[in-house]
KEKE-3310 file (N, C-alpha, C; in steps of 0.2 Angstrom, whole numbers, plus 5000, padded with zeros to 4 digits):
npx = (5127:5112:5110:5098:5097:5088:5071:5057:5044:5032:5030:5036:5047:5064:5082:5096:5111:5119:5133:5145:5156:5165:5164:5154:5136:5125:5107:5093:5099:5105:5109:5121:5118:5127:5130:5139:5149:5153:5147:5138:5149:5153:5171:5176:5183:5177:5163:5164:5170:5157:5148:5141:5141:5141:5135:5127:5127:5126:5123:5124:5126:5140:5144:5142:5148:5164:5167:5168:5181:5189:5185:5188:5201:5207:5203:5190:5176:5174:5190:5191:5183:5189:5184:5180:5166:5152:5145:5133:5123:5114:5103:5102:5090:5077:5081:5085:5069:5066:5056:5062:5075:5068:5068:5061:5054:5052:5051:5063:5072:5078:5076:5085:5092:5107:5110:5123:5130:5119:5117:5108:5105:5106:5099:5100:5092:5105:5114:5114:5117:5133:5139:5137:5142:5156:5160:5162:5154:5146:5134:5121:5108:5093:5086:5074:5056:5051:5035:5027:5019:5001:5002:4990:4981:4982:4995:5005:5003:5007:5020:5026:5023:5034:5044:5045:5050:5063:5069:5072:5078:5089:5094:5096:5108:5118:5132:5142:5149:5153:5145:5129:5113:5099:5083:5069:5052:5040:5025:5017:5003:4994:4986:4984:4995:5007:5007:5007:5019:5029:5029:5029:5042:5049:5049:5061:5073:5081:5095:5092:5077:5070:5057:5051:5048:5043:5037:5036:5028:5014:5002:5008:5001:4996:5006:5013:5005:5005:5019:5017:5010:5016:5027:5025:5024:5038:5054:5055:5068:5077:5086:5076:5075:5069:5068:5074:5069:5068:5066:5064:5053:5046:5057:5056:5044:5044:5053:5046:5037:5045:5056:5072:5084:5088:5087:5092:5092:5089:5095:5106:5102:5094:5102:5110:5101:5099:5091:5090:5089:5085:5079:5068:5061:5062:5071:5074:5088:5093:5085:5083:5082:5091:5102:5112:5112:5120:5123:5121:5117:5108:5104:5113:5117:5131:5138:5153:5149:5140:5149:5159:5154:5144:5123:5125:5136:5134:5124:5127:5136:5129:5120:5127:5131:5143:5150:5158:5149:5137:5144:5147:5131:5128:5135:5129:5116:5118:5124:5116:5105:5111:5114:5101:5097:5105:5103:5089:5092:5099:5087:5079:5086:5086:5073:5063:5058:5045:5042:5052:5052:5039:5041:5050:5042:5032:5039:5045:5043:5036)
npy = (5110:5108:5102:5100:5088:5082:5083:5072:5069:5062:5060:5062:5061:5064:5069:5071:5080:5080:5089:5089:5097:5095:5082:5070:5065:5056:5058:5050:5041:5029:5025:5017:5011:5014:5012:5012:5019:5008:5001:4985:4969:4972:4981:4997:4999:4989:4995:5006:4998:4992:5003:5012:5028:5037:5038:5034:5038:5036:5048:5049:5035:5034:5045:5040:5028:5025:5040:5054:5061:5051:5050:5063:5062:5056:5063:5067:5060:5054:5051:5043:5032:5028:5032:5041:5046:5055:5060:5057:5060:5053:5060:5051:5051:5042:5030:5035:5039:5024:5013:5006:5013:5025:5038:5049:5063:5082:5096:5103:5091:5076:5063:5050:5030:5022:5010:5005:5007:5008:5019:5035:5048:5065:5074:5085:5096:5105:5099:5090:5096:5099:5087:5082:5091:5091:5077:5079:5075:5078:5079:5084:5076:5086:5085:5074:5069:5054:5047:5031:5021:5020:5029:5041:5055:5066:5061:5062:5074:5084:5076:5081:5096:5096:5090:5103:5114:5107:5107:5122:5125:5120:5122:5135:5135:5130:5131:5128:5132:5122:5112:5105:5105:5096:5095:5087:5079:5075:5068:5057:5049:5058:5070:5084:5087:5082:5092:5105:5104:5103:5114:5121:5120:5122:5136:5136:5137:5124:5115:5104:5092:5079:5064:5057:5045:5036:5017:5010:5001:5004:5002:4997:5005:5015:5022:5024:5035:5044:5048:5053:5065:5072:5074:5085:5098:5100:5110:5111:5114:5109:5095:5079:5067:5049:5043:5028:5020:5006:4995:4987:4990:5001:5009:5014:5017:5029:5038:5043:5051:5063:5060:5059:5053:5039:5028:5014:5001:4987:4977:4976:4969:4960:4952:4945:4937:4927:4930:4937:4951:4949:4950:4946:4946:4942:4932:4917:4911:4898:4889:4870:4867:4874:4868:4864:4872:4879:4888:4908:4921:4931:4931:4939:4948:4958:4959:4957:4945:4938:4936:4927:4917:4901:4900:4889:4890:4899:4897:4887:4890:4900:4891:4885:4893:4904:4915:4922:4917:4925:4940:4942:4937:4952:4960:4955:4962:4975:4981:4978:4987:4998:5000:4999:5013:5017:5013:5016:5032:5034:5032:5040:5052:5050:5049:5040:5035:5029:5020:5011:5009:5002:4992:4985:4983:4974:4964:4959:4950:4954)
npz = (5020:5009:4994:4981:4969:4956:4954:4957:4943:4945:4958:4975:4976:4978:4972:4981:4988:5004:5012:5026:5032:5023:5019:5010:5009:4999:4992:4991:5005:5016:5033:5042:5059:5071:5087:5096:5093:5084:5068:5072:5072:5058:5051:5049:5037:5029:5029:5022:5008:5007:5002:5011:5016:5028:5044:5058:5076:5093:5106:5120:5124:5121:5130:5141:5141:5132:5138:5136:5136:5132:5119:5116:5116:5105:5098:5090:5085:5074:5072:5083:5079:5067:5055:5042:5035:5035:5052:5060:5077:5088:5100:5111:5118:5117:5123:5135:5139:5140:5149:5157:5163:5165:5178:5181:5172:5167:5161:5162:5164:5160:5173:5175:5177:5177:5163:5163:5175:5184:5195:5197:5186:5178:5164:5152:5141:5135:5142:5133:5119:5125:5125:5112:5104:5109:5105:5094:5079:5064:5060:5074:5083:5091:5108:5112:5116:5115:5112:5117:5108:5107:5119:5127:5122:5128:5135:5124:5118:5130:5130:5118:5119:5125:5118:5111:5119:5122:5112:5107:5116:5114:5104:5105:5113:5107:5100:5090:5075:5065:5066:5062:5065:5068:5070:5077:5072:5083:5089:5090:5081:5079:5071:5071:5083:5078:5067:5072:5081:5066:5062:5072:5073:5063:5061:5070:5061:5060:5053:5047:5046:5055:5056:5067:5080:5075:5068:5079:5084:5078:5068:5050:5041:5047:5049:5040:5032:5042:5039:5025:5028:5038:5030:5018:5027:5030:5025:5007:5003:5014:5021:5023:5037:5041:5053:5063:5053:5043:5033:5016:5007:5018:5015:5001:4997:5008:5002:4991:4996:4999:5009:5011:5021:5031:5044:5053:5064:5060:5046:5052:5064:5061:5054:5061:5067:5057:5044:5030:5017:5001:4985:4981:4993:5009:5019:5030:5032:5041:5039:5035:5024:5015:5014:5004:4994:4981:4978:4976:4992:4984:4968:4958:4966:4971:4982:4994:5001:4994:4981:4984:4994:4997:4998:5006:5015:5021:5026:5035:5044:5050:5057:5065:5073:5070:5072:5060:5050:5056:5052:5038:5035:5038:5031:5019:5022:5024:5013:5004:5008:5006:4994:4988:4990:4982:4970:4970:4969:4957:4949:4953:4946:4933:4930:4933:4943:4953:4943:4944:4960:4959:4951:4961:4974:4968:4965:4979:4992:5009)
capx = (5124:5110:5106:5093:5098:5083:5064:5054:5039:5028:5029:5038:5055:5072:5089:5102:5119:5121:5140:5144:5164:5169:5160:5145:5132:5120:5103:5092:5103:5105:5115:5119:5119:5134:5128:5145:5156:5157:5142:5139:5152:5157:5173:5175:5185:5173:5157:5167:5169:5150:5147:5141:5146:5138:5134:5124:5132:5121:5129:5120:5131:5147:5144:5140:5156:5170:5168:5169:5187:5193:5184:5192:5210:5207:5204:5185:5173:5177:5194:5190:5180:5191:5178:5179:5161:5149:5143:5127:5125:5108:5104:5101:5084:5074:5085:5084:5064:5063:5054:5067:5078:5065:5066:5058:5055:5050:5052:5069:5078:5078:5081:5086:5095:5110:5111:5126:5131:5113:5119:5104:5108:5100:5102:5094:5096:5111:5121:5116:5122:5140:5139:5136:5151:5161:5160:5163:5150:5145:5126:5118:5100:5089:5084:5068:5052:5047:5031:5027:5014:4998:5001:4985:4980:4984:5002:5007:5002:5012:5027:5025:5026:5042:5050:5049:5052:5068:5074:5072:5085:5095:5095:5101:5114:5123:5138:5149:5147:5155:5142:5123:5107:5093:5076:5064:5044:5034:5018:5011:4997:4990:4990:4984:5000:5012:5007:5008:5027:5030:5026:5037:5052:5052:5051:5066:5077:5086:5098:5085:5073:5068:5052:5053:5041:5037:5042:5037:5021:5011:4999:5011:4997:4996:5015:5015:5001:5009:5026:5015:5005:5021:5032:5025:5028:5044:5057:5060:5074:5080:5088:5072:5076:5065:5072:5071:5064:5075:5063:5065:5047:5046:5060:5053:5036:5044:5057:5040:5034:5049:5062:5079:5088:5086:5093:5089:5095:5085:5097:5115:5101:5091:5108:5112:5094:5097:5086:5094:5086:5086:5077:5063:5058:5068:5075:5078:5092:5095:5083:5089:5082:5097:5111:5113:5111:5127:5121:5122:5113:5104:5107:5115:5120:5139:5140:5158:5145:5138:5152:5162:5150:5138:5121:5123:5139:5132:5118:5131:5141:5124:5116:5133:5133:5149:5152:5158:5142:5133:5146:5143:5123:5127:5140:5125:5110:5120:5126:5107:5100:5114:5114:5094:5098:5111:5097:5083:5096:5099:5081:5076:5091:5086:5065:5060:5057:5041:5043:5059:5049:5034:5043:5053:5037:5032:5045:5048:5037:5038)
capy = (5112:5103:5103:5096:5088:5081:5081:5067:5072:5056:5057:5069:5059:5069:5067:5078:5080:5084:5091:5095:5098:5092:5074:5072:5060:5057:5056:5047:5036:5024:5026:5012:5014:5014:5016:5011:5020:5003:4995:4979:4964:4975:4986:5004:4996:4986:4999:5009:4994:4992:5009:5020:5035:5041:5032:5037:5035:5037:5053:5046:5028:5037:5048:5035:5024:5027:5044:5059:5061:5046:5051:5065:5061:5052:5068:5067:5053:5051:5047:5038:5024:5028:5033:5049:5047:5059:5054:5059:5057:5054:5063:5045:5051:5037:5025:5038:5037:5020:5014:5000:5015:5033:5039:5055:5068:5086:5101:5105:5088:5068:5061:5042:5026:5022:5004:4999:5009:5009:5025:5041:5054:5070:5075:5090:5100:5110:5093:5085:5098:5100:5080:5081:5097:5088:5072:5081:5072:5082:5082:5082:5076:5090:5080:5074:5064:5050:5043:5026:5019:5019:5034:5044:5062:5071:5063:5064:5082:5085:5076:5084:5103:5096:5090:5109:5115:5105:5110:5128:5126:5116:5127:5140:5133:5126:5139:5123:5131:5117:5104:5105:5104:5093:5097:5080:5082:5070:5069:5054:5048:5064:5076:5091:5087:5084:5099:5109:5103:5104:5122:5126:5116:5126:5144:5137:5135:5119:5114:5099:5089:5071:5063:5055:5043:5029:5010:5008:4998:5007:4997:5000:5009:5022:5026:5029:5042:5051:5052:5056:5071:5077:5078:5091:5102:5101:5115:5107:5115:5105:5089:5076:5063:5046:5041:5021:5014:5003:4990:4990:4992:5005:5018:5017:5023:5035:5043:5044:5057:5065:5057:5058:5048:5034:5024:5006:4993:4981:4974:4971:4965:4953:4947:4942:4929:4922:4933:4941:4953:4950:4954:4944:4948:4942:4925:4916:4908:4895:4883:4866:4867:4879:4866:4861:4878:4881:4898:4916:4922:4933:4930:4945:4955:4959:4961:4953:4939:4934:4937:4923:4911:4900:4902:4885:4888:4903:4893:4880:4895:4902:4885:4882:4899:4904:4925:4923:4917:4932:4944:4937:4941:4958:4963:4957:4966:4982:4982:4977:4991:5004:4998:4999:5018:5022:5014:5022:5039:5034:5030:5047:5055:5047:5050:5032:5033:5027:5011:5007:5007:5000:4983:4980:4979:4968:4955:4959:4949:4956)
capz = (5014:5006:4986:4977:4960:4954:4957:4952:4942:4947:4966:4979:4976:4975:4972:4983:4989:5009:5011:5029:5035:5016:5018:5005:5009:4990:4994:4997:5009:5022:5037:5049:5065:5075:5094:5102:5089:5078:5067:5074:5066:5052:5050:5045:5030:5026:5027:5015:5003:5006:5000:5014:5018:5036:5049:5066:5083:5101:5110:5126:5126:5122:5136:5149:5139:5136:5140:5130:5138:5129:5111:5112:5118:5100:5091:5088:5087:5067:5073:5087:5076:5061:5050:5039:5032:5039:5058:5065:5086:5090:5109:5116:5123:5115:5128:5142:5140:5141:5157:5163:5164:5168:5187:5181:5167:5168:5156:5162:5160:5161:5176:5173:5179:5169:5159:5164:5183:5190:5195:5192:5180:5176:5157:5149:5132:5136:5143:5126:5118:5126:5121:5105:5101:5111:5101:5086:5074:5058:5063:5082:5084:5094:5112:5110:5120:5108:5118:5116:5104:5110:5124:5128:5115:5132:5139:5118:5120:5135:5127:5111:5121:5129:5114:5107:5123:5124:5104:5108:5120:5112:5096:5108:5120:5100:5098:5085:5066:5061:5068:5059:5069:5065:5074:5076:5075:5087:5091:5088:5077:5080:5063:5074:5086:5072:5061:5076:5081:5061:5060:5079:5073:5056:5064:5075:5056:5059:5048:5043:5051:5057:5058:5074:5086:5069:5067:5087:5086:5075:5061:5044:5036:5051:5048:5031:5033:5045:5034:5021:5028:5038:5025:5016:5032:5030:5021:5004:5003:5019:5021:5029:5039:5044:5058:5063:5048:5039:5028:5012:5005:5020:5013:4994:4998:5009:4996:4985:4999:4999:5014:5011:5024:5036:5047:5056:5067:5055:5045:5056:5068:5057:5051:5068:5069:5051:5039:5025:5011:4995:4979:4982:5000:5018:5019:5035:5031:5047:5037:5032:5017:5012:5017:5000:4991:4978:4974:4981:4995:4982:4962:4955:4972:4970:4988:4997:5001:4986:4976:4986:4998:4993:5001:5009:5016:5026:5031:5038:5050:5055:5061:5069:5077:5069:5071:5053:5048:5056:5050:5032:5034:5040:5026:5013:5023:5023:5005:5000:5009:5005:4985:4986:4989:4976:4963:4970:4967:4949:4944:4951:4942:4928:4929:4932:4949:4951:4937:4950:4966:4957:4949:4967:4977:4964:4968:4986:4998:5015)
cpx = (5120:5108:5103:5095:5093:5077:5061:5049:5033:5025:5033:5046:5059:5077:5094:5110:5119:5129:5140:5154:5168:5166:5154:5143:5125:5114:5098:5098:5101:5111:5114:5121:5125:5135:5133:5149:5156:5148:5145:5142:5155:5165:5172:5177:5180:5164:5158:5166:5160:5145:5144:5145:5143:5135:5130:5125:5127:5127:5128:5125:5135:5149:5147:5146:5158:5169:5171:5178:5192:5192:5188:5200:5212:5209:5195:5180:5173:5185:5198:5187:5184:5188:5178:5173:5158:5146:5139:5127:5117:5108:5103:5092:5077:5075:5083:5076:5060:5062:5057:5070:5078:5064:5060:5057:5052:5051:5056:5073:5074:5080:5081:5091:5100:5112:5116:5129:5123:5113:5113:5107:5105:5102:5097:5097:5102:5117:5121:5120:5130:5142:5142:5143:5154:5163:5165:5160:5147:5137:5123:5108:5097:5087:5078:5064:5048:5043:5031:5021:5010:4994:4995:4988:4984:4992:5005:5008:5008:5018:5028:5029:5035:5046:5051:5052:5062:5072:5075:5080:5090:5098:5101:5108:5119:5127:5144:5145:5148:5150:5135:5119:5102:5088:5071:5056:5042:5027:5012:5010:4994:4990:4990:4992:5009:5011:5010:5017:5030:5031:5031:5043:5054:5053:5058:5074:5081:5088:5096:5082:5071:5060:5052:5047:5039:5042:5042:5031:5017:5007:5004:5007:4997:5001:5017:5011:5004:5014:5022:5010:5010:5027:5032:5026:5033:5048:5059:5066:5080:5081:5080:5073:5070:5069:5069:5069:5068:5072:5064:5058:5047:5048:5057:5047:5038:5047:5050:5037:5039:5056:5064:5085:5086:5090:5090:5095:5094:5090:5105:5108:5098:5095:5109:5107:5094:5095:5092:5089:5088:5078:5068:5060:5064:5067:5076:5083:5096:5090:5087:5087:5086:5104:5115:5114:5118:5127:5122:5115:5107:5107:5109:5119:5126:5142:5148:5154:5143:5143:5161:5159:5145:5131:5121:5130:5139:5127:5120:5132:5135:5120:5121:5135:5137:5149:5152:5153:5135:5135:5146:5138:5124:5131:5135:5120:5113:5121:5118:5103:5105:5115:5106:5096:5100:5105:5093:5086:5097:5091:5079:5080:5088:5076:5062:5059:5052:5039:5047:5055:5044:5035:5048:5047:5036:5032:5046:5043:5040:5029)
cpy = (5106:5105:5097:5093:5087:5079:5077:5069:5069:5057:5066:5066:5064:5068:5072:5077:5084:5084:5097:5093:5094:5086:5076:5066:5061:5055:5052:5041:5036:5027:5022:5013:5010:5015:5018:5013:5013:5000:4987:4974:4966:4981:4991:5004:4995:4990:5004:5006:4994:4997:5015:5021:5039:5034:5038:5035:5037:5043:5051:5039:5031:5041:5045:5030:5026:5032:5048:5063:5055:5047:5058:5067:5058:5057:5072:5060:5051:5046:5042:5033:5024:5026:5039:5049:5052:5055:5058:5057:5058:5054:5057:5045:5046:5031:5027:5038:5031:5017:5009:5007:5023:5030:5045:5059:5075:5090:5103:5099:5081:5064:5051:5036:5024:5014:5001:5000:5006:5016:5032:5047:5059:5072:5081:5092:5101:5104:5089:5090:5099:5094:5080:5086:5095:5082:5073:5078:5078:5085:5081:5084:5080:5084:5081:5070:5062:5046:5036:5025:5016:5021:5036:5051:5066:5067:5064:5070:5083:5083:5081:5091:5101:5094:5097:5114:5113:5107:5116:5128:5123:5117:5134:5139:5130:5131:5135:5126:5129:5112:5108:5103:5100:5092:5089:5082:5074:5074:5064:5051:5052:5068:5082:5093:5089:5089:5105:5109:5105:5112:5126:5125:5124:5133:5143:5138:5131:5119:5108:5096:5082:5071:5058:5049:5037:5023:5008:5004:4999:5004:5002:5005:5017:5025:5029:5034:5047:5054:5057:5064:5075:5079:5083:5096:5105:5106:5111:5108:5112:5098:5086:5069:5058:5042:5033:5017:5013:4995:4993:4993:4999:5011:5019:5020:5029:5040:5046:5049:5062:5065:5056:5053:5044:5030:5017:5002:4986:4976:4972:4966:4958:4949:4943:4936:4929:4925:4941:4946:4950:4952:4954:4942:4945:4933:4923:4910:4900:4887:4877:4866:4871:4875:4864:4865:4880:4888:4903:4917:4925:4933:4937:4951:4955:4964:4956:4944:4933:4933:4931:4916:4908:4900:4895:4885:4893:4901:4888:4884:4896:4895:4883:4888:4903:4914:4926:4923:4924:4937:4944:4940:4948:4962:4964:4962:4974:4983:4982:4984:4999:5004:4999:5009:5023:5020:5017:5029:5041:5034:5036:5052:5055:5047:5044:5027:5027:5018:5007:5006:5001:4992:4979:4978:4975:4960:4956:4956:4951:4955)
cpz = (5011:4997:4982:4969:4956:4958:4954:4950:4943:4954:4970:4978:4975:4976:4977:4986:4998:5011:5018:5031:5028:5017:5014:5008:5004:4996:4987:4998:5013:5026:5044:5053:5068:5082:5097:5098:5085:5075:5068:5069:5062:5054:5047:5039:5025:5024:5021:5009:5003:5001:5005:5015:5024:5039:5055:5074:5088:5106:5116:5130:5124:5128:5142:5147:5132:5139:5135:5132:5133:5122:5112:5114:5110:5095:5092:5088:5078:5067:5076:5084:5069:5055:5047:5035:5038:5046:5062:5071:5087:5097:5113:5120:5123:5123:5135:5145:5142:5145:5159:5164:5166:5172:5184:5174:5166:5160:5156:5161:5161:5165:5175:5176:5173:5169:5162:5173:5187:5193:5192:5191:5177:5170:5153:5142:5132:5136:5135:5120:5119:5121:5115:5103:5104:5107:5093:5080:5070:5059:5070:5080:5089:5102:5113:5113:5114:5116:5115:5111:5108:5117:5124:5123:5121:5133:5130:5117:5122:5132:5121:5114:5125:5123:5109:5113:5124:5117:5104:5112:5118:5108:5099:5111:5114:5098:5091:5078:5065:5061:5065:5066:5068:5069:5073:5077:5078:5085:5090:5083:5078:5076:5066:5077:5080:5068:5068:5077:5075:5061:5065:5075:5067:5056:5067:5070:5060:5053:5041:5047:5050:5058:5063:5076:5081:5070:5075:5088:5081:5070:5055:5040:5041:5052:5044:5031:5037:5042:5028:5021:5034:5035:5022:5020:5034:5025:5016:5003:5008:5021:5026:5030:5041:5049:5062:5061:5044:5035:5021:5005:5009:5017:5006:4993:5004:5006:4989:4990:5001:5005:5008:5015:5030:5038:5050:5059:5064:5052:5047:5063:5069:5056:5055:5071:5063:5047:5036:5020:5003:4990:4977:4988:5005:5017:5025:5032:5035:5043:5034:5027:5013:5012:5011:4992:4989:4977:4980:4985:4990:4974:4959:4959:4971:4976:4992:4997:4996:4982:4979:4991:4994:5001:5006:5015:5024:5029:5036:5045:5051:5059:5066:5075:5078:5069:5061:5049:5048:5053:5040:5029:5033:5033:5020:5014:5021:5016:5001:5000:5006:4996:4983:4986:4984:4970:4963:4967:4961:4947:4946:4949:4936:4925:4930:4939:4953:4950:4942:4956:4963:4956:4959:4971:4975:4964:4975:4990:5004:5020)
residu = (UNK:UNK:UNK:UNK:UNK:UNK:UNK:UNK:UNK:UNK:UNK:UNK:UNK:UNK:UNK:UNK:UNK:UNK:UNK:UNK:UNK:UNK:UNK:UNK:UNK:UNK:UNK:UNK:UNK:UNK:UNK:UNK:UNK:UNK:UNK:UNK:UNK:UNK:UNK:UNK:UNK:UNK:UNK:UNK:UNK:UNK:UNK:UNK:UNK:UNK:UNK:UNK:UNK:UNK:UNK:UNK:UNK:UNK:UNK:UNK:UNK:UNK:UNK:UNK:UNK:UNK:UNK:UNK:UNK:UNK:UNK:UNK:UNK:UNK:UNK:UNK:UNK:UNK:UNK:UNK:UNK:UNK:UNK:UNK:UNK:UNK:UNK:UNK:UNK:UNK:UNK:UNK:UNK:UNK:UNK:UNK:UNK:UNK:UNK:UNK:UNK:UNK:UNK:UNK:UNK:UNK:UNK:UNK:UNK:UNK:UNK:UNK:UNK:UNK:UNK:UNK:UNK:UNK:UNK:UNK:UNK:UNK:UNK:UNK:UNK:UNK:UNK:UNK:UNK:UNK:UNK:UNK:UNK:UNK:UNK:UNK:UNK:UNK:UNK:UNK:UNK:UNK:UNK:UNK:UNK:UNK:UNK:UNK:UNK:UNK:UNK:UNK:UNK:UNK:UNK:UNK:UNK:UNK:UNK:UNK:UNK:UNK:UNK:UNK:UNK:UNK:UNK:UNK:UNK:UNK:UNK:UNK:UNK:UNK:UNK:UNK:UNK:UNK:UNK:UNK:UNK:UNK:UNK:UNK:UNK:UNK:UNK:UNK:UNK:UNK:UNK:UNK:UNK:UNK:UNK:UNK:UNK:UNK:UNK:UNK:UNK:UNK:UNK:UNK:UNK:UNK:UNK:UNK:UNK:UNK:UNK:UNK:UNK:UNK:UNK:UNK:UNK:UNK:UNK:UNK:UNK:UNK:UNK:UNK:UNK:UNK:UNK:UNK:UNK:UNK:UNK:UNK:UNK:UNK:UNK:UNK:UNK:UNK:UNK:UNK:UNK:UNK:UNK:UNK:UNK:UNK:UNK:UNK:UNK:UNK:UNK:UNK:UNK:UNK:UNK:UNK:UNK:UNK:UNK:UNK:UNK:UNK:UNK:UNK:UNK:UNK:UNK:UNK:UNK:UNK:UNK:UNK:UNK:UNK:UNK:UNK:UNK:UNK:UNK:UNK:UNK:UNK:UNK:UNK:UNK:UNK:UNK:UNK:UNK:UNK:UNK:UNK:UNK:UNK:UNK:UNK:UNK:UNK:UNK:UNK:UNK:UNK:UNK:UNK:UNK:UNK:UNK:UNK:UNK:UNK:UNK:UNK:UNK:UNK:UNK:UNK:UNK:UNK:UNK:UNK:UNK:UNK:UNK:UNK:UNK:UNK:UNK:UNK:UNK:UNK:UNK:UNK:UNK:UNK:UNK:UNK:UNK:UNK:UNK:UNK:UNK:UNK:UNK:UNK:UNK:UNK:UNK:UNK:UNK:UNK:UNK:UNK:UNK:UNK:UNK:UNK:UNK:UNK:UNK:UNK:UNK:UNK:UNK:UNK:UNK:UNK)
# end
């Protein structure tokens, strides 16, 4: 169930509450990915202390490992990662189309090499579906053909008709009431392609929907357009997903078109090469000009980090190449991006959406 608390009057911003198997997750929010069941470095302890509450898992590498025999000899895959936030399982189709790893792809399925066997593996709607209900994660992402940036009008096309070809079936062959559905629109950089998939998905009633296929190449100004000219497409009454995008300039001019959640590898994997957020744009931290630095990574964050290291001392473990070090960065980046949400939540609760977006770009260099 999704409910809408407040509408910004400024922009398209909105405040909501999605609430699925007793779990809420406030919108707008962030949800780091968790491909392998764990986000990288951090515990589920610890992501709790940070403040999320969802997270998004790859149903495609859990498949292929451990094996959906072992998640659910656990229980579930909430208690196989021991994590009781909400836990979306995105259908891996992204990975399966990438061309170190595509033999084939038709209208029926995805024939592909697997990552870690070599072994080829056929994978259609239906198998991602079992996947997914078998896993038992609160939302399953639809299986979908993300092209490449900079594909041709025509093979875009053709993928486009396969990714509603492939949600149809997968709408159908979904029997779990407890598990949510969310339909993704491709199509490009193409408005015609995108309004068309828009327009299929939403006759299919999902349970909400993603905006798929951005944040792969694309010049920044022709991403925000697209979100900007498929979000209205969307049911407002429907949770909307950006799917990929996890800058922080990026998500506040998308919550001003009305996206609600998103997710990224950005910040556990920046952590991981030195560059932090904070308040006044990205930091690489590995410089020696930081060796001497008594202060917080960022002044005021009251993240684990900040609220115990200096930023010199995290500069020291990351030059030295210490785990600690990374896991350190990763603790702030998460808490920065998932704290930039709860404000954003308050300022459109509050009417002052807009002022709040307006003054961080401001100071944010990116």
């Amino acid at each position: 169930m999704f409910e809408i608390e407040y509408e910004d009057e400024k922009s398209e911003a909105r405040a909501g509450t999605l609430t699925v198997n007793n779990r809420i997750f406030e919108t707008p929010g962030f949800l780091p990915v968790a491909t392998k069941a764990d986000v990288k470095l951090i515990s589920p302890d610890e992501l709790q202390e940070i403040g999320a509450s969802g997270v998004i898992t790859n149903a495609l590498v859990l498949f292929l490992r451990p094996g959906l025999e072992v998640v659910e000899a656990a229980g579930d895959i909430h208690k196989f990662m021991s994590w009781d936030g909400i836990v979306f399982s995105d259908s891996g189709g992204f990975q399966m189309l990438n061309s170190d790893f595509l033999v084939k792809v038709t209208e029926e399925l995805v024939t592909f090499k697997s990552p870690f066997t070599g072994s080829i593996l056929d994978f259609s709607p239906e198998l991602c579906v079992e996947i997914q209900m078998r896993l038992g994660s609160d939302i399953a992402m639809v299986l979908d053909d993300c092209p490449s940036y900079g594909s041709s009008y025509d093979d875009i096309l053709a993928s486009t008709k396969r990714t509603l070809f492939w949600a149809k079936r997968f709408r159908d062959s979904h029997k779990n009431q407890s598990q949510e559905v969310f339909g993704i629109v491709q199509g490009g950089v193409f408005k015609d392609l995108r309004d068309n998939c828009a327009e299929s998905l939403v006759k299919m009633d999902f349970d909400g929907y993603a905006i798929g296929g951005l944040c792969i190449g694309e010049p920044k100004d022709v991403m925000h357009e697209v979100i900007q000219k498929t979000t209205p497409l969307l049911p407002p009454q429907k949770p909307r997903y950006l799917m990929g995008v996890g800058s922080p300039e990026d998500m506040l001019k998308a919550i001003s078109c009305g996206v609600d959640i998103f997710d990224s590898v950005f910040p556990t994997r920046n952590a991981r090469h030195n560059t932090v957020y904070t308040k006044n744009g990205k930091v690489n931290l590995g410089k020696e000009k930081f060796n001497s630095d008594i202060g917080p990574i960022d002044e005021g964050c009251k993240c684990y980090t900040c609220s115990k290291f200096s930023l010199s001392y995290v500069n020291h473990l990351l030059r030295e190449y210490e785990y600690f070090g990374m896991r350190l960065a990763t603790i702030h980046n998460l808490h920065f991006l998932v704290n930039l949400m709860k404000e954003a939540r308050e300022a459109i609760l509050e009417g002052r959406f807009e002022g709040f977006k307006g003054e961080f770009l401001q100071n944010y260099k990116f």
